[in-house]
NUZALUM-583202 format. One line per field, with one value per residue (C-alpha): residue in one letter; residue number from 1; x, y, z. Coordinates in pm, whole numbers, always signed. Layout:
vexdren = (a,...)
fidren = (NUM,...)
x = (X,...)
y = (Y,...)
z = (Z,...)
***
This chain:
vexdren = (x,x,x,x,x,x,x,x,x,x,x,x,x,x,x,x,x,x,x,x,x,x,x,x,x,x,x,x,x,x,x,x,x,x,x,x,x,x,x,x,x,x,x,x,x,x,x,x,x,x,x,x,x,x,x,x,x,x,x,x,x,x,x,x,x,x,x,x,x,x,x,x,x,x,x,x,x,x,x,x,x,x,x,x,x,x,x,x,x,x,x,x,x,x,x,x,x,x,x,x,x,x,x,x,x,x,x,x,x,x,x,x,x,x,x,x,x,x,x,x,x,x,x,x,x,x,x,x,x,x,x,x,x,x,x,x,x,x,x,x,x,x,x,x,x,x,x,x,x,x,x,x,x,x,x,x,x,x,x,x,x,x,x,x,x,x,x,x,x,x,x,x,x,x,x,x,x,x,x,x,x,x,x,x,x,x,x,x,x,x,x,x,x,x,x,x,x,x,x,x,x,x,x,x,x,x,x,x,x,x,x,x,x,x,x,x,x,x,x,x,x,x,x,x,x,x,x,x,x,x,x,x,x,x,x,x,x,x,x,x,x,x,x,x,x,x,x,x,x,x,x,x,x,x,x,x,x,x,x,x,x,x,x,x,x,x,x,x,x,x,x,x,x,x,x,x,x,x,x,x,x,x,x,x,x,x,x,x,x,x)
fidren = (1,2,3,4,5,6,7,8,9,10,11,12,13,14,15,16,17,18,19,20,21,22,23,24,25,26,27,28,29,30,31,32,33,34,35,36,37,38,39,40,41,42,43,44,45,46,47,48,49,50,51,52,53,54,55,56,57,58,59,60,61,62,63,64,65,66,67,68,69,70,71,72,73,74,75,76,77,78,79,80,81,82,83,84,85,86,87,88,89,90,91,92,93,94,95,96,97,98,99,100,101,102,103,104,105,106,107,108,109,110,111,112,113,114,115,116,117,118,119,120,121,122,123,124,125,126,127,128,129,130,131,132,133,134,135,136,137,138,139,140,141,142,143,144,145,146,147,148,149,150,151,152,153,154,155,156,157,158,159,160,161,162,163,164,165,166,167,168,169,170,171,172,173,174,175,176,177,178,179,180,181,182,183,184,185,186,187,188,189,190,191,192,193,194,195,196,197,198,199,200,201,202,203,204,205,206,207,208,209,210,211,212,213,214,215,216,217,218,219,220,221,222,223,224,225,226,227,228,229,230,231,232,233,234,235,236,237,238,239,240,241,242,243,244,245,246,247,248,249,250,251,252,253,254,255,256,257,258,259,260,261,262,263,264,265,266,267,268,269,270,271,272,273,274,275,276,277,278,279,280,281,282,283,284,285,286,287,288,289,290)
x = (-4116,-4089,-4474,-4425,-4128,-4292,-4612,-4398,-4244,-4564,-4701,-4382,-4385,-4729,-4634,-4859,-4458,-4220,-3846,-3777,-4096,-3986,-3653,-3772,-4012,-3802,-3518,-3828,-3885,-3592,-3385,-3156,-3022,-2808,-3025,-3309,-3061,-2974,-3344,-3476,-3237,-3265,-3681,-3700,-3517,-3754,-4047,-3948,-4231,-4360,-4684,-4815,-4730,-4668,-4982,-5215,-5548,-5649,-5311,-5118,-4736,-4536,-4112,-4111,-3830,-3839,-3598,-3420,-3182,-2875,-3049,-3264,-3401,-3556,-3789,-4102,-4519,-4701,-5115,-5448,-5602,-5929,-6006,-5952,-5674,-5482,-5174,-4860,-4611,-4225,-4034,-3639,-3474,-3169,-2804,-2889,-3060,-3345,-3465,-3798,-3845,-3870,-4121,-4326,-4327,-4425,-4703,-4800,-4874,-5040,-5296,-5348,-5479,-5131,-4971,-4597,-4287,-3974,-3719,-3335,-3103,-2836,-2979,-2671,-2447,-2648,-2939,-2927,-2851,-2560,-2402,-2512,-2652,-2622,-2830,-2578,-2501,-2264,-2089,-1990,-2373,-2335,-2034,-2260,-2527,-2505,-2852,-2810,-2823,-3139,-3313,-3289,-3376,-3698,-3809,-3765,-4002,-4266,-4269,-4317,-4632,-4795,-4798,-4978,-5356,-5466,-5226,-5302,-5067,-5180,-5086,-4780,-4571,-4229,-4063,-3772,-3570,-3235,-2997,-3346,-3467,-3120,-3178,-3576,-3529,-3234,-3506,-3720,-3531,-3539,-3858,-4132,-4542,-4458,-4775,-4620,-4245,-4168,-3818,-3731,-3384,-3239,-2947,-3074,-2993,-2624,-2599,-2958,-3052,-3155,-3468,-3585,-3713,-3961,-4288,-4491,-4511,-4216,-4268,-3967,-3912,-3636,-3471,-3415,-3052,-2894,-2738,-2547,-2825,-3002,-2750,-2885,-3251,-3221,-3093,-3305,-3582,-3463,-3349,-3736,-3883,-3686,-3852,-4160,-4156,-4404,-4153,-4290,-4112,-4083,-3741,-3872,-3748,-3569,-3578,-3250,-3187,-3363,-3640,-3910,-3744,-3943,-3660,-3365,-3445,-3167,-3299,-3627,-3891,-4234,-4403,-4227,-4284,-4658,-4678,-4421,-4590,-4947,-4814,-4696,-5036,-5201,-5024,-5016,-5414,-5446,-5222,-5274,-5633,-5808)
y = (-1728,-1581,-1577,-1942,-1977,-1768,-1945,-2281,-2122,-2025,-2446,-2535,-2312,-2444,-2792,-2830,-2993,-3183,-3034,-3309,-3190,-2854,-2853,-3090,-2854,-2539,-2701,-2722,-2390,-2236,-2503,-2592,-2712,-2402,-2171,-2291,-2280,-1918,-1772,-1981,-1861,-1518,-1535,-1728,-1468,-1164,-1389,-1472,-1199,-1255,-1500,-1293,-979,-700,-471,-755,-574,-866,-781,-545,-546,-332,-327,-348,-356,-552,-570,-886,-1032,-843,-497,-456,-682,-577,-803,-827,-859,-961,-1036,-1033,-687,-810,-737,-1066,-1219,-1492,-1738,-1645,-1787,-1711,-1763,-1790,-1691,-1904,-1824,-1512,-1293,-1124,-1098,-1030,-1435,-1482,-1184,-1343,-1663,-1444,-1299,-1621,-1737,-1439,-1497,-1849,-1642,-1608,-1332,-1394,-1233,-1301,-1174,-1037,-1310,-1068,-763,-803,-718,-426,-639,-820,-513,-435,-767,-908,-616,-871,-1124,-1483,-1704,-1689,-1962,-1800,-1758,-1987,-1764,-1444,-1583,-1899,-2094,-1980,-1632,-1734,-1914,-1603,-1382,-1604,-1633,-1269,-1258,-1493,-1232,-960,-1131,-1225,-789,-764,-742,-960,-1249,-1540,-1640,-1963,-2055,-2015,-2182,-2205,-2244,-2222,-2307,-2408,-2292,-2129,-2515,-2592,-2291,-2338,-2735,-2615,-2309,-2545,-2704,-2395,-2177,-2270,-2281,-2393,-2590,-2685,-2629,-2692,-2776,-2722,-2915,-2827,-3037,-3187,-3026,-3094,-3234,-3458,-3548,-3149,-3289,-3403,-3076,-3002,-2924,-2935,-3149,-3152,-3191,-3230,-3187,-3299,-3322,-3677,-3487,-3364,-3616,-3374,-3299,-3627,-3816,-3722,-3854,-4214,-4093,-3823,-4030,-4281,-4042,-3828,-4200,-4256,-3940,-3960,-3669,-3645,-3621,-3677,-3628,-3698,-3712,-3492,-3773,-3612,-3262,-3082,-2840,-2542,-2690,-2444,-2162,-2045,-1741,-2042,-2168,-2415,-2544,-2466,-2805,-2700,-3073,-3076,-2724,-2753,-3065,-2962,-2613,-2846,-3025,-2722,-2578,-2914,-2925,-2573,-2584,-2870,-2733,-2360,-2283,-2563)
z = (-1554,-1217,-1128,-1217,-962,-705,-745,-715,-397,-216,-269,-108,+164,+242,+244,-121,-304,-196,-170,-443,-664,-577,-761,-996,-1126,-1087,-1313,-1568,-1565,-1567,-1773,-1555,-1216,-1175,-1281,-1064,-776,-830,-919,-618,-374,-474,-487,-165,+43,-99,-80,+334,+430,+798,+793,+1042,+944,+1170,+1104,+1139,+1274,+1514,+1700,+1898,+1951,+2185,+2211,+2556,+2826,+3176,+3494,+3488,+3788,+3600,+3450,+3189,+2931,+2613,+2432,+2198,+2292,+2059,+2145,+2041,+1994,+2166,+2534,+2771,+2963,+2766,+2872,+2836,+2610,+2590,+2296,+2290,+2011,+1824,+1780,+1571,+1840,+1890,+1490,+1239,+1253,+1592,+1586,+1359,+1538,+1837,+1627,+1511,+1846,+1937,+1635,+1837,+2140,+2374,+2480,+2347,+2489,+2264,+2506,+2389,+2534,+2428,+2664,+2934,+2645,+2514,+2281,+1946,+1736,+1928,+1950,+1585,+1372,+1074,+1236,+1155,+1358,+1697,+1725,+2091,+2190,+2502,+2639,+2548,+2685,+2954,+3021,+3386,+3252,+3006,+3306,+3547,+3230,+3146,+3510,+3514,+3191,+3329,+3679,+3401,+3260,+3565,+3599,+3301,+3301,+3013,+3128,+3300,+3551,+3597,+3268,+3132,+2836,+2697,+2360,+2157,+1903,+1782,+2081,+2230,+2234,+2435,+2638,+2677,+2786,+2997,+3160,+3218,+3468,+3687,+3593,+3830,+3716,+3368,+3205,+2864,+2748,+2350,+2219,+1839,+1758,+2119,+2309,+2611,+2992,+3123,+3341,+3228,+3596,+3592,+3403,+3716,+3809,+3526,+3636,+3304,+2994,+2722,+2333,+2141,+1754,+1580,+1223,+1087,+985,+1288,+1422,+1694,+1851,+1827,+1982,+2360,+2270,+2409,+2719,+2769,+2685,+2954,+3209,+3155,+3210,+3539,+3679,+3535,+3360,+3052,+2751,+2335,+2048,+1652,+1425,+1120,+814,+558,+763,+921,+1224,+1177,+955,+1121,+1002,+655,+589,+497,+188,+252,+544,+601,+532,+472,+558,+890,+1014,+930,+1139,+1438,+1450,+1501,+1727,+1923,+1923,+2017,+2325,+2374,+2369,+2656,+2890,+2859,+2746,+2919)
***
């Protein structure tokens, strides 16, 4: 029975079942709803291994540290293993910190041919591990962590990759998720050289007249049910109109904030990550390896 639910997990992890055929077929194997729930639950957080795991031979990955505006700030590289000089892509974490997702995601983009930095938003108050060893949720992330405090932190990060060798400068890209989306769309506002910026299920920039100094092209993805966030995307879609500012985006149906994220089973949407995350690489293609 559980090589059946595992191998039921793995086709909807790759987008092969719906959520509805999912648990319509787990109930069937297991015999019944609550059952399925539990043995699901419990098989989908030990089956939440990295996609891109961390001794990948194409890559290399370093812990590395960098001098931001306030002190030090610790972060993640993740890159090809194969000489050349590659873009540079940052990656801000969500409310949870600095964690083994984000590193995958970092990896993941690495595997694409960028050099990924996932820095520690949480560095002025000692890093992640300090602040949120158990890796939930702060619901006081902002106050920890202000997107003034993100934007110096991620200029400071893009002025640490343009040291590096095997980056190039000239082409440089942003992403981020959850409160990283708020924060990237919000560092987009003041980093300078940016060539494509990605938002997963991020608020919009407060005041949204800050939009008006974006210098690169914005792709937005959304969940049809998150209807806090979603709320700002008329009027960010009017205000990035007024000053011409190159803004797409898609409301996942059916999928909810966080759907990228492949360690919540509860969230997590495997049709909607596979097409956000081609989306992301779409755009990250014209505007950084061109």
């Amino acid at each position: 029975m559980a090589e059946k639910i595992k191998e039921l997990i793995r086709d909807y992890r790759d987008g092969k079942v719906t959520r509805r055929e999912f648990m319509r077929k787990a109930v069937a194997i297991t015999g019944s709803l609550a059952a399925a729930s539990t043995l699901i639950n419990t098989l989908m957080r030990s089956s939440s291994a990295a996609q891109v795991g961390p001794t990948d031979p194409a890559l290399v990955w370093h812990n590395v540290e960098y001098e931001g505006k306030a002190g030090p700030v610790f972060g993640y590289l993740a890159r090809p293993v194969a000489a050349g000089k590659y873009p540079g892509i940052i990656v801000i974490h969500a409310n949870q910190g600095l964690n083994d997702h984000l590193r995958d995601v970092a990896r993941r983009l690495a595997e694409q041919g960028y050099l990924a930095l996932a820095p520690d938003y949480l560095s002025r108050r000692g890093g992640t591990m300090k602040v949120n060893p158990k890796s939930e949720g702060l619901s006081d992330i902002r106050e920890l962590a202000p997107w003034q405090n993100v934007a110096e932190d991620t200029d400071a990060g893009f002025g640490y990759l343009r040291t590096l060798p095997d980056v190039r400068g000239d082409r440089l890209g942003l992403i981020g998720f959850c409160w990283g989306g708020e924060m990237t769309f919000a560092a987009a506002t003041q980093v300078r050289g940016l060539k494509a910026v990605v938002v997963f299920y991020g608020r919009s920039p407060n005041p949204l007249d800050l939009v008006k100094n974006i210098q690169a092209p914005v792709l937005a993805h959304y969940g049809e049910k998150d209807p806090g966030v979603n709320q700002d995307i008329p009027a960010t879609a009017e205000v990035m109109k007024k000053y011409n500012k190159p803004y797409s985006y898609k409301i996942y149906p059916g999928a909810q904030h966080g759907f990228y994220n492949d360690t919540t089973s509860d969230r997590f949407h495997p049709e909607a990550a596979k097409e956000a995350w081609g989306r992301t690489l779409e755009l990250f293609k014209k505007n950084l390896q061109g």
